[in-house]
Structure formats: structure tokens, C-alpha cells
C-alpha positions in Angstrom: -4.3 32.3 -34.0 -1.9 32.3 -30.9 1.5 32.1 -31.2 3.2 28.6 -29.7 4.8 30.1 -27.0 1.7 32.4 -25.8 -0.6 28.7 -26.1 3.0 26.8 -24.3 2.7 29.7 -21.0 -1.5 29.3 -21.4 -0.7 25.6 -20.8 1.9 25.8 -18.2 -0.2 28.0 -16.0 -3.1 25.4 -16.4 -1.3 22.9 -15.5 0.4 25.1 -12.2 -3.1 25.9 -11.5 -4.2 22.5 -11.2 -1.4 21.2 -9.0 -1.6 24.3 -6.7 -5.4 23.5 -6.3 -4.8 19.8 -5.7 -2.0 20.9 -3.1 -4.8 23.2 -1.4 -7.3 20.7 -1.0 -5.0 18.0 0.6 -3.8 20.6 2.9 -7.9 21.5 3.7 -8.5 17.8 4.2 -5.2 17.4 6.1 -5.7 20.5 8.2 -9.4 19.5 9.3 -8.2 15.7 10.2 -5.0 16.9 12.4 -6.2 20.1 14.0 -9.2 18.2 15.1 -7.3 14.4 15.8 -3.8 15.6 17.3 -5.5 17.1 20.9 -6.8 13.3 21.3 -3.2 11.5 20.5 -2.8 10.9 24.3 -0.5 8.2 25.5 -3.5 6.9 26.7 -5.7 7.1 23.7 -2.9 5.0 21.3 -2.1 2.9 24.7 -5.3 1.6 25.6 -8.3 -0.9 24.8 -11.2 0.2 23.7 -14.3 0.4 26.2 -18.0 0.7 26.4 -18.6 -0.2 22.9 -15.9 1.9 21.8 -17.0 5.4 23.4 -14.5 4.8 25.3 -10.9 4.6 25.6 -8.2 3.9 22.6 -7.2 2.2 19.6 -4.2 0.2 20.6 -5.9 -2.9 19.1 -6.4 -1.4 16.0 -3.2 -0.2 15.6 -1.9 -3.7 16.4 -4.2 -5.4 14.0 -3.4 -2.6 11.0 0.1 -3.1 11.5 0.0 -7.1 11.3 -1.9 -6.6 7.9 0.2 -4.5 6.8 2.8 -7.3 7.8 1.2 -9.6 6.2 0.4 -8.2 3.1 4.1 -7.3 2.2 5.0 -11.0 3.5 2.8 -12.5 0.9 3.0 -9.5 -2.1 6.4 -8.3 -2.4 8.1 -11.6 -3.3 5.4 -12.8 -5.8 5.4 -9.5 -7.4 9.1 -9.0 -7.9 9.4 -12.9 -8.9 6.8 -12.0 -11.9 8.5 -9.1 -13.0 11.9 -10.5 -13.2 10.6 -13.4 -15.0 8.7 -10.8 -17.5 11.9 -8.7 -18.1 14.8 -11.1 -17.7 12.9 -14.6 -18.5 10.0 -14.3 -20.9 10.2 -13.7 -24.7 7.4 -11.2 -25.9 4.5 -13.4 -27.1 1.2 -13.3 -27.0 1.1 -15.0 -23.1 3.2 -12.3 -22.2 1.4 -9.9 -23.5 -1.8 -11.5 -22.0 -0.3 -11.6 -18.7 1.0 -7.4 -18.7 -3.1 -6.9 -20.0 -4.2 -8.9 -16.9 -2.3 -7.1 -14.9 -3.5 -3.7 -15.7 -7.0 -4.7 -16.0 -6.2 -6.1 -12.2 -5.1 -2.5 -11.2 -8.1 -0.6 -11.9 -10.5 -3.6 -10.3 -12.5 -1.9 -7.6 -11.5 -3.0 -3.9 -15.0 -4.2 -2.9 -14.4 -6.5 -5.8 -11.7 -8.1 -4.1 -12.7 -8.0 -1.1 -16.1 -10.4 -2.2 -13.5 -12.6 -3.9 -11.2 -12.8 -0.5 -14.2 -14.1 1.1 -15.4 -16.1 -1.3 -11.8 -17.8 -1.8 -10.0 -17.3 1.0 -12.6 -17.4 3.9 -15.3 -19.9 2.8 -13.4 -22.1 -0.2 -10.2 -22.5 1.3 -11.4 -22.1 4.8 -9.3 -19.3 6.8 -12.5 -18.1 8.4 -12.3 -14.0 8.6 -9.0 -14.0 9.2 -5.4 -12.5 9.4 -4.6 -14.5 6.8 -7.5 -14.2 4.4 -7.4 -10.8 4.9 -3.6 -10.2 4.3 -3.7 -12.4 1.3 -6.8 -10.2 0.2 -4.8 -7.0 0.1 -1.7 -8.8 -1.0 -3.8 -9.4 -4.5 -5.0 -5.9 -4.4 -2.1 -4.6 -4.1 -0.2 -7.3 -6.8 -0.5 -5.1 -10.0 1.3 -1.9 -8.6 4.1 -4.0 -7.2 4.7 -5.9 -10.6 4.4 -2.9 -12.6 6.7 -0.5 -10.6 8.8 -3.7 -10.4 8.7 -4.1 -14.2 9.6 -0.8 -14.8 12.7 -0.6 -12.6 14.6 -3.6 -14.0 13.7 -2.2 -17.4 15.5 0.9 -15.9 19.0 -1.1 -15.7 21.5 -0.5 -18.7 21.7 -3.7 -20.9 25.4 -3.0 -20.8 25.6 -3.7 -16.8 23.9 -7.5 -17.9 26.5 -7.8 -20.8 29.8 -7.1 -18.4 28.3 -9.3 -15.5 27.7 -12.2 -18.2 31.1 -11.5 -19.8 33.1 -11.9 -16.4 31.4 -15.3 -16.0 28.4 -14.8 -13.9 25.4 -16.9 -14.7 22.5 -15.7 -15.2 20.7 -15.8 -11.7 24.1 -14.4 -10.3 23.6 -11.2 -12.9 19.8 -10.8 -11.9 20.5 -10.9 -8.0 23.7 -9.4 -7.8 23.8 -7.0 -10.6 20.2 -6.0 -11.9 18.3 -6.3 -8.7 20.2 -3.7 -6.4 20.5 -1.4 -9.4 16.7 -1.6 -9.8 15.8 -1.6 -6.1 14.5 2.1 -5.3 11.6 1.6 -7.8 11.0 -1.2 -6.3 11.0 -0.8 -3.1 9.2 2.5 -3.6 6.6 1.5 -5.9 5.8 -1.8 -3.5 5.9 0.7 -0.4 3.3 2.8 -2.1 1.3 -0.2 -2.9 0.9 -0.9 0.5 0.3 2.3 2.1 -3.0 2.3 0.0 -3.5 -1.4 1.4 -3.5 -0.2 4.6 -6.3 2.5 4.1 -8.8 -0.1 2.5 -11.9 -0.6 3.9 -14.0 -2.4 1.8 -11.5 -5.9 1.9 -10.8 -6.0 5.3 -14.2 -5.5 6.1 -15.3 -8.9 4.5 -12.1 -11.0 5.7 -10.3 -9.6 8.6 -11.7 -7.3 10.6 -14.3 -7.3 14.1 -16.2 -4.4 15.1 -15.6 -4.6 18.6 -12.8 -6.8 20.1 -10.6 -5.4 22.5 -8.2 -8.0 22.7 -4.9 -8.6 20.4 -4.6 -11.6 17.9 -2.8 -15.2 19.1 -3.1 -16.9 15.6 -3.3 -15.7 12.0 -6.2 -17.3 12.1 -7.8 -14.6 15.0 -9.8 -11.5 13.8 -8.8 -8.2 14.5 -9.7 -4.8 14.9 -8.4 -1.9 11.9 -7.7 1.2 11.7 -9.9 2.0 8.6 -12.8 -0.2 9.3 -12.4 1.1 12.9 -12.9 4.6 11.7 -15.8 3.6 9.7 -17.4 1.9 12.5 -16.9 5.1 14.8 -18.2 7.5 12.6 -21.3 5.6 11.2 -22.5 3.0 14.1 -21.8 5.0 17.3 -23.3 8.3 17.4 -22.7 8.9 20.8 -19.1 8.8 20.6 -16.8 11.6 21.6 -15.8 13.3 18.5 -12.2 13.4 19.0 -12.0 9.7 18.8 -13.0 9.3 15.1 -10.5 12.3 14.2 -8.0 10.8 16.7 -8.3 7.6 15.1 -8.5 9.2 11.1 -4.8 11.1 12.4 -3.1 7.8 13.3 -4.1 6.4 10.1 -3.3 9.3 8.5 0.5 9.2 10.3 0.9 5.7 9.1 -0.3 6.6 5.7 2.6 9.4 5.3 5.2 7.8 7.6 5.0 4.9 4.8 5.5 7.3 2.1 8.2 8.9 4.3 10.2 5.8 4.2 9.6 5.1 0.1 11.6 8.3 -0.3 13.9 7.9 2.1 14.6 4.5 0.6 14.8 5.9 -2.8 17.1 8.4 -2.0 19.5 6.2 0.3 19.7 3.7 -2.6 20.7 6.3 -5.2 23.0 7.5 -3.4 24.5 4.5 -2.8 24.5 3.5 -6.7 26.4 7.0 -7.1 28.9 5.7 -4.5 
């Protein structure tokens, strides 16, 4: 039999070996999209409309439409998930309908996105009437996206010392004074993080803004919330599957931008994390 510390290095250097080879295939998949996409990020590519059935010209409506998603979907996800988690942590004894509520959540997370994206236009754009929409679609991905943001949210108020509660309550602040003065700027870098993260993936769906939001062609921005648009993702799809006579440098062109807004999102989660931990050290 080994010894513990021969099978301990035998697992360390499985799991190195499994985390270098992840590393190496994002930087394949990464290398292929940006060598190919960032000799067609021209000012006019990112600038322009779209033209002759989009063989032509740029994304500019895309990029507007992807970004008023992305818009929307924190507008309509980030205060409903925080609200449910501090009523979880700071609000609700464990019971059974809390414990119903954390299993709903998690069975919500692993729900495919086609899923929601039938039930966004079941709900949203033929029940409730939004029509394929801004809004159907933003409230779409703001469901999707619901599950990360409550748990991440969950987890970083559980993060908080009791103690910091105690002294808040002992010094005469209420309740609701300790939660948003006290617990909630002690617990924001998860939060913030976790619901940034949340909608970074949002904004590389396909599948549920393709049955509420978004047009194949329209090379024209929004006026309402009620207007389709164009996106990035289901752009991308359109380019690479429907027009085969399209230049190649416009689907990689376009998979690069989305790809930028992908990791400039993550950027800012952990540049937000570290900027609000620094300031709790302070």
C-alpha cells in the first residue's frame, strides 16, 4: 500500500494536471476567437449598422441591444435576489418552507436555459402580453439568472460575524438599520461579485433571448422596452449558421466583442471585490 503522503503528492499533481489542462484549453479557444476577431475590431465594424443582410457592415445594434439586456436583467434581478436572501438569513426561522424555498432554488440553478426561455415566452410574451420584447426578455434572464444571485447573496451575509449584529443592536439600531448599515456593506463583495458573475453568463445566452428578445435582422436601435433588438449571442448564431456567404471575420469579430464584454464583466467583479475589502480593512 502507498504511504499517505506518496497518495497526498499523487493527488495534488492530478488535481495541478487538471487545472493546467482546463487553463490550456481556454487559452486554445481564446487564442482562436481573438487572433481571428481582433483584425476586424474596426471603428467601423463596432460603429456601424449592419447591411445587406448582415454581410455587411457592423454590430453597433447588437452591441446596443446586448447592453440594454444586460441593463435590464440587473434592473429586475439584483434587488429581488438580495431582498430573498436577506429575508432567508436575517428574517426567516429554519422550517420546512425555508427549506423548501433554498431546494427550489437550487433545483432552479441547474434548469436548462432553453427551459426558461419557453417559459419567458410562454409567460412573459403571450400570457402577460410583452410581445418579444426588451422587457420579456430582460425579465427572462433575470429568472435565469435569480438562483446564482440569491445564493452568492445567501452566502455573503452568512459571511458577517454575529458579533457585528449584536454591537449594532446593543447601541440601539433597529433591526433594518443593522441589516443596511451594518451587514449589507460587510457582505457586499460576494454579492456584488456573485450577482456580476450571474449576469455575465446572462449575457452569453442564446437560447432565451432567442424566444423573447431578439430579431434576426434589424438595423435600427430600440425606442421602447417594448421594441426587439438585435444580440450579440443570437447575432453570432445567426452569422455563423444562416449566412454562409458572410465574410468570416465578422462572426469572429462579433464572438471577440462578446467575448470582451464577457471578461470586462468579470474584470469589474474582481475589481469590486477587491476595492470593497480593502475598504472593510480600512
Amino acid at each position: 500500500m502507498m504511504s499517505p503522503k506518496v497518495t497526498e503528492k499523487i493527488a495534488f499533481a492530478t488535481l495541478r494536471a487538471i487545472a493546467f489542462f482546463i487553463v490550456l484549453c481556454l487559452a486554445v479557444v481564446l487564442w482562436d476567437i481573438f487572433s481571428k476577431g481582433l483584425p476586424a475590431l474596426t471603428w467601423e465594424f463596432i460603429t456601424e449598422n449592419p447591411r445587406r443582410g448582415m454581410t455587411e457592415g457592423g454590430i453597433f445594434p447588437a452591441i446596443v441591444g446586448t447592453f440594454y439586456l444586460v441593463l435590464g436583467t440587473i434592473i429586475f434581478a439584483l434587488p429581488i435576489g438580495v431582498m430573498t436572501a436577506i429575508y432567508l438569513v436575517e428574517y426567516a426561522k429554519e422550517s420546512w418552507a425555508t427549506r423548501m424555498i433554498r431546494l427550489a432554488v437550487v433545483n432552479l440553478a441547474g434548469v436548462p436555459s432553453v427551459v426558461f426561455g419557453l417559459f419567458g415566452l410562454g409567460f412573459f410574451v403571450l400570457f402577460l402580453g410583452f410581445g418579444v420584447s426588451i422587457l420579456a426578455g430582460s425579465l427572462t434572464l433575470a429568472l435565469m439568472i435569480l438562483p446564482v444571485i440569491i445564493t452568492t447573496s445567501e452566502e455573503a451575509l452568512r459571511t458577517v460575524p454575529r458579533g457585528y449584529r449584536e454591537a449594532s443592536l446593543a447601541l440601539g439600531a433597529t433591526k433594518l438599520q443593522t441589516i443596511l448599515f451594518i451587514v449589507l456593506p460587510n457582505a457586499m463583495p460576494g454579492i456584488l461579485t456573485g450577482s456580476i458573475l450571474g449576469v455575465a453568463r446572462a449575457a452569453g445566452e442564446t437560447a432565451p433571448i432567442l424566444l423573447t428578445v431578439a430579431a434576426f435582422f434589424l438595423p435600427r436601435l430600440p425606442n421602447s422596452i417594448f421594441d426587439q433588438v438585435m444580440a450579440l449571442p443570437y447575432h453570432l448564431y445567426v452569422i455563423a449558421t444562416q449566412v454562409p456567404h458572410a465574410d468570416q471575420s465578422i462572426p469572429y469579430g462579433t464572438a471577440a466583442v462578446l467575448m470582451i464584454l464577457v471578461l470586462g464583466l468579470n474584470l469589474i467583479a474582481i475589481l469590486l471585490r477587491t476595492y470593497f475589502r480593502r475598504m472593510r480593512k480600512v
